[in-house]
N, C-alpha and C positions, 0 to 999 in steps of 0.2 A: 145247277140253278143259281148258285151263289155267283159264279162266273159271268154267267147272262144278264143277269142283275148291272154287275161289273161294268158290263158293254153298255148295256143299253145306258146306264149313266154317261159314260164318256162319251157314246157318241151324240145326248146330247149337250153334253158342253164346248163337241167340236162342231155340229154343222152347224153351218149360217140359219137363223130362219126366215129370210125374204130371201126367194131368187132376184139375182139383178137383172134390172128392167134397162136400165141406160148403160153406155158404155162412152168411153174416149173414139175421137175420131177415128183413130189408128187399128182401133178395136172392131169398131161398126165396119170397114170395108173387109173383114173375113167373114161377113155375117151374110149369111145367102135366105135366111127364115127366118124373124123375130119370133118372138112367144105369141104364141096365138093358135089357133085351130087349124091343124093340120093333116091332112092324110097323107100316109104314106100306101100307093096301092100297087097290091100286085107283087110284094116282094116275098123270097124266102127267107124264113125266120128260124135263126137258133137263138133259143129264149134264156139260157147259159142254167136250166136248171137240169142240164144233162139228158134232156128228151131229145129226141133225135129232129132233125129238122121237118120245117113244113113249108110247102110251096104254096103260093097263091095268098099269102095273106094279106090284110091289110090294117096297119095300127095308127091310132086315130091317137093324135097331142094337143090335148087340150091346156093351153099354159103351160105349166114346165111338169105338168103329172100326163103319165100314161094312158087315158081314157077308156080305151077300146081294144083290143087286140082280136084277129078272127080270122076265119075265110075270107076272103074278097067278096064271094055270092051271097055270103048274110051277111055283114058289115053295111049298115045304112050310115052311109058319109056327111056328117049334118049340113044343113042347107050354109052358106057362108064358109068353108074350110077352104083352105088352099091345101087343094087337089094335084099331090107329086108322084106322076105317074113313074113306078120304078121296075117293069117289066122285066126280068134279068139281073134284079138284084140282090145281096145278101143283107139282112139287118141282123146283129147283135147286139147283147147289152153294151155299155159302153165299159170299156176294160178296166180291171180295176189290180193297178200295179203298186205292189208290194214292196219293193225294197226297188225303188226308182228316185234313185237321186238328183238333185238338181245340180251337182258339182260333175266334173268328167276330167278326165287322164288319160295320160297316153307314157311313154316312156322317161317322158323330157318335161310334162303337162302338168298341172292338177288349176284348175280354176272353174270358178262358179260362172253357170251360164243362166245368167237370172233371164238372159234375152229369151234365146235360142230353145234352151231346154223345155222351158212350159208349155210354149209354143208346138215346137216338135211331139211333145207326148199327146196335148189335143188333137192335132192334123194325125195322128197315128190309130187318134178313135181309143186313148187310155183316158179316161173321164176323171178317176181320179186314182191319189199316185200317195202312197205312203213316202219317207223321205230315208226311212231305215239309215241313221246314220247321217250327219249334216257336220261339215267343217267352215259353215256360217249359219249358225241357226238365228240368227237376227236374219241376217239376209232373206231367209227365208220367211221367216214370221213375218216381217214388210212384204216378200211376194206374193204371199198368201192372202194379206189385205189389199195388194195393187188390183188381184184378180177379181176378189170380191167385190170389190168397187169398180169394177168395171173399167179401171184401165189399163188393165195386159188379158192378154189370151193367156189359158191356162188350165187345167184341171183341179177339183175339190183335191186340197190339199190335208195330210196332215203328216203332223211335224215330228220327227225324228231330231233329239239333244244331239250334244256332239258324241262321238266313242267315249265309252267310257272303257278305257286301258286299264289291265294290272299290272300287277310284275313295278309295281314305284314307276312306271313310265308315264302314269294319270293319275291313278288313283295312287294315296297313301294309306290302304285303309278302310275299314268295312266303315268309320266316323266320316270321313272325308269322302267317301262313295253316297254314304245318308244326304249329306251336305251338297255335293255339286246335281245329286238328282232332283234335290229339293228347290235349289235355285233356279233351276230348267224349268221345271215345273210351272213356276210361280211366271216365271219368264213368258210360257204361252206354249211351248211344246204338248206331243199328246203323247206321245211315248219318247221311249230311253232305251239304247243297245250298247250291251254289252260287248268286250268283244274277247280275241282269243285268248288274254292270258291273267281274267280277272281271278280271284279266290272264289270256294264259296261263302266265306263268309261275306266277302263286298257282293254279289251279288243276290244276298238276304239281306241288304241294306237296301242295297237299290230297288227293290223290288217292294219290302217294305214302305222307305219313303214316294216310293212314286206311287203306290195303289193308296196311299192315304193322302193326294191330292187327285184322286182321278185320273192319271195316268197311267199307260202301260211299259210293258219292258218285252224285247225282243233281245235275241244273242246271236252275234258268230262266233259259235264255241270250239271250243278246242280243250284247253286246261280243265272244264266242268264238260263232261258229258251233256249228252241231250237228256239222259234219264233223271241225272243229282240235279239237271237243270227245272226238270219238269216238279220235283218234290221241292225246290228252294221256291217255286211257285210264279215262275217264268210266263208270258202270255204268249208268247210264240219263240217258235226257232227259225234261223236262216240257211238258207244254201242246202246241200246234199249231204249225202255216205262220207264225202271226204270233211266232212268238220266234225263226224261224231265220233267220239273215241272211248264208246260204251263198249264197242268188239276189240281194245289194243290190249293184249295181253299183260299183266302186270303192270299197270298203268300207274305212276306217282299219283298222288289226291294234289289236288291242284296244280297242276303241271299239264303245260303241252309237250307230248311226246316230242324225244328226239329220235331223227334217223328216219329210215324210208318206211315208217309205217303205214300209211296208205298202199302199200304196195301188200303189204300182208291181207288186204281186199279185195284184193284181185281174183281170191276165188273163195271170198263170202259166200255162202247161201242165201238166197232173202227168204229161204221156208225156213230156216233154221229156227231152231224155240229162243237162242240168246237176238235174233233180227224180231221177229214174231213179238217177243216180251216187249222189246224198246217200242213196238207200235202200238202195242196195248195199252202199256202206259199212258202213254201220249192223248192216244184216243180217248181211255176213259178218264182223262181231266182233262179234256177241251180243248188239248195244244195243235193248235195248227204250223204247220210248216210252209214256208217259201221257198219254191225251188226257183236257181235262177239258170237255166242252161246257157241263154245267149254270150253269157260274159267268162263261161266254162270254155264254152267249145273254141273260143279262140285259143287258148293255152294247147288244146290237145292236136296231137300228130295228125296231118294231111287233111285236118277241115278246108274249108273253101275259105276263099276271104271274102269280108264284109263286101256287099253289092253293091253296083253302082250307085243307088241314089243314096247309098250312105258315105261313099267314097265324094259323090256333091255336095253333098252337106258339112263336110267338113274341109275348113281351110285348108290353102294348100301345103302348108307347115306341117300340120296334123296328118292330114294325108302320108307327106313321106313320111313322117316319125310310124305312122302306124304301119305299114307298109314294110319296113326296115324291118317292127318288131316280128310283123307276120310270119316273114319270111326263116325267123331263127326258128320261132314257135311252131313252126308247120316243119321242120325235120325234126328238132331236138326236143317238144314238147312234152307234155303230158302221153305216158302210152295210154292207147285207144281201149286197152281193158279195162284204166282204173274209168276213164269215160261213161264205157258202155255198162261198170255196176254202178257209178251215180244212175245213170238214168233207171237201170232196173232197181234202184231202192226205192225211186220214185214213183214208179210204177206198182212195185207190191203193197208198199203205203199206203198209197189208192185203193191200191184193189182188197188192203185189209180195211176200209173202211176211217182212212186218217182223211183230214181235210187239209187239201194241198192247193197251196195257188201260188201264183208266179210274178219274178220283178226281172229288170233288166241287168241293175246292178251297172251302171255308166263307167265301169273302172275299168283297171286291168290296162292295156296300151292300146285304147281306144278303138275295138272294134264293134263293142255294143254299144248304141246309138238310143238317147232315148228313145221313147215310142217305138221307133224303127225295131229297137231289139224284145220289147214286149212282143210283137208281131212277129219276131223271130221264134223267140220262147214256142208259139202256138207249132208250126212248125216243126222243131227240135220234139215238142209234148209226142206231137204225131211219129216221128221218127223214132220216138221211145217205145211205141205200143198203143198208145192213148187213142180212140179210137177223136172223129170231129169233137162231139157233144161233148165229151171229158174234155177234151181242152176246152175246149167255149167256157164252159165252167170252172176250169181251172182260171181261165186269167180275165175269169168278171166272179160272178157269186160267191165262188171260193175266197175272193181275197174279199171282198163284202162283207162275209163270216166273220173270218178274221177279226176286222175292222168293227163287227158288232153292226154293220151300217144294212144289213140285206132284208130290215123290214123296209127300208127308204131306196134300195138302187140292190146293183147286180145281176138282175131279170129283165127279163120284157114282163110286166104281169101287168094286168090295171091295178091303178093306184100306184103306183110306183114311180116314182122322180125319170121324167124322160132324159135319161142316159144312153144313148143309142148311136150306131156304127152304121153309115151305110155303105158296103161296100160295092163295087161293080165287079159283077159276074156271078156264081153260083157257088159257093164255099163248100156246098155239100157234094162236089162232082168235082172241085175245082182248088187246090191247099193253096195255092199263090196266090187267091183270092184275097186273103186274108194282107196281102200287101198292099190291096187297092182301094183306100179307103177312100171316098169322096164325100163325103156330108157328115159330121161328128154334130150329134145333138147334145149340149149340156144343160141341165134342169129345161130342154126343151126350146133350147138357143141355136139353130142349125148352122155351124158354124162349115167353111169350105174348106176341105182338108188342100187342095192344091195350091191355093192363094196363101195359106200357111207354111205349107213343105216352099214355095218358092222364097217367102220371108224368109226362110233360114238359110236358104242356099249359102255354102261358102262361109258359115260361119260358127259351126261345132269346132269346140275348140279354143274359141277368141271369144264371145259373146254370149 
């Protein structure tokens, strides 16, 4: 309860309270539906609270809330709506991406794409985007008011400080860890992460200072378990099985393993009572987790490479640099076992009742793509076990949870902030569906995902 509490304050001191009504000229021409009364008829609906799909509905947006949602045959359409006939199509919440940053890399790369990236996560139908980790968090904090005021396209942002490093490479210090959280803080951030080689005493600093200005703290752990991280009073954890090192045998207190330990997982159990405990934990204090597969699977042996319209989207520099790195990474990679137990932790987590949702993670040598690679994730989810309706929920309401935001978004429900996805074709017959987004509704703005995807063309990467 005390955690709830927690949320419910921060998330109102992050969201905006007027949706924007005007926009820059630049903005208005991806705009296919201003705010006003709409129907959407006729379409199947995953509502992302894990119910399985429905065909034939039709949901009624009244201003930037949800109004209606139903069958088509009892849905009375009010007299004045504009009437969007979507016969053969899929609607989802609109996604909501966890550790999706607005910065992207490649082997030779690392630059902020304030254009390209916000852009890209809307036209991808991610509504909005946690920033998990920011190496311009001004930058950001300015992007977050350019969208709110309506001139860039973009998704409800919130702000991830910069890393906060141990090991004397950031931080000096569980004083000096109080001090740079508190400055973030104060600065306009909504959360702070940790990463692999903090103590635990800096990260009961950080944790401290940031919950006593309203912000939270998320980890990529390694040196602090995911369990010492959950009792130091942590809000979330990041990534998979390969950052927890609650199962490395004889592990230093604050140290990251050296040596091939990850490989010693390879034939983890996930029923085992030491996997089993780490989830109980977690669960019975509120700790959700973010899984990110898309920005995994390029490391690991004989995956595919990134798809054509991700291979467009990025300049043609970026292109060969990624391409170059693929090629090492797809023989000498990550083996396919330490792979295939990330995705089964993720899976048992789930299925022991943890709350999991997903981010892209834009790193690595560029082959997850904003947006592009959330709608990967859904995919990879499926490929894990995850039946549609779990993913759907994984990468909208789940990360909604998280964020404390899922009495306002994450669902199709009425009363609910019109967040919505429409894709072309059938999701529930059809997983590549999920790549084909045409109409992104944000607080009920129906913005055209292809007018967007062609603004980026050629420019992931530079922009």
């Amino acid at each position: 309860m005390k955690r709830l509490l927690f949320l419910a304050i921060a998330a109102l001191v992050t969201l905006p309270s007027v949706a924007q009504d005007s926009f820059s000229e630049s903005v208005d021409r991806l705009i296919d539906y201003h705010r006003g009364l709409v129907a959407l008829e006729n379409v199947t609906v995953f509502d992302g609270t894990g119910s399985e799909a429905k065909s034939d509905q039709t949901i009624i947006i009244n201003g930037g809330t949800i109004q209606t949602v139903g069958a088509s045959s009892e849905v009375n359409v009010p007299e004045g709506a504009t009437r969007v006939d979507l016969k053969g199509h899929t609607v989802t919440p609109g996604l909501v991406g966890l550790h999706n940053h607005t910065f992207y890399t490649t082997s030779q790369r690392n630059i902020q794409l304030n254009y390209s990236a916000p852009m890209l996560y809307l036209a991808s139908g991610v509504t909005t985007i946690r920033t998990t980790g920011s190496v311009a968090p001004y930058d950001e904090i300015e992007l977050r008011a350019a969208i709110q005021d309506g001139e860039q396209a973009g998704p409800h942002m919130f702000i991830t400080g910069p890393y906060l490093r141990g090991n004397e490479a950031w931080l000096r210090g569980p004083e000096d860890a109080a001090r740079v959280t508190s400055y973030w803080a104060e600065e306009g951030v909504d959360w702070m992460k940790v990463y692999t080689q903090v103590t635990r005493a800096e990260l009961a600093a950080v944790v401290e200072a940031a919950h006593e200005k309203g912000v939270q703290v998320t980890g990529h752990l390694c040196s602090i378990s995911h369990t010492e991280a959950v009792e130091l009073g942590i809000d979330s954890i990041e990534h998979n099985l390969m950052t927890n090192t609650d199962f490395v045998k004889d592990k230093e207190p604050d140290m990251c393993p050296t040596g091939p330990w990850r490989a010693e997982y390879e034939n983890l159990d996930m029923n085992s009572e030491e996997v089993q405990n780490t989830f109980r934990i977690m669960i019975e204090n509120g700790i959700g987790r973010t899984t990110t597969p898309a920005v995994y699977e390029m490391y690991v042996q004989g995956r595919p490479m990134a798809d054509e319209r991700s291979l467009a989207a990025m300049s043609p520099e970026t292109r060969e640099e990624y391409i170059a790195s693929y090629k090492r990474f797809s023989v000498g990679g990550t083996p396919v076992k330490q792979w295939e137990q990330s995705r089964a932790y993720d899976l048992a987590f789930h299925r022991a009742g943890g709350l999991l949702a997903a981010g892209v993670d834009p790193t690595g040598f560029g082959g997850a793509l904003p947006g592009y690679g959330d709608q990967r994730n859904y995919l990879l989810l499926l490929e894990g076990g995850f039946t549609p309706a779990e993913a759907v929920q994984i990468v909208s309401l789940n990360g909604a949870k998280i964020l404390g935001i899922d009495d306002v978004t994450g669902s199709i429900e009425e009363g609910k902030r019109a967040d919505l996805v429409v894709f072309e074709g059938d999701l529930s017959s059809d997983d590549d569906v999920i790549t084909r987004a045409r109409l992104v509704f944000k607080d009920g703005v129906g913005f055209n995902s292809g007018r967007m995807e062609e603004a980026i063309e050629g420019q992931i990467g530079v922009r």
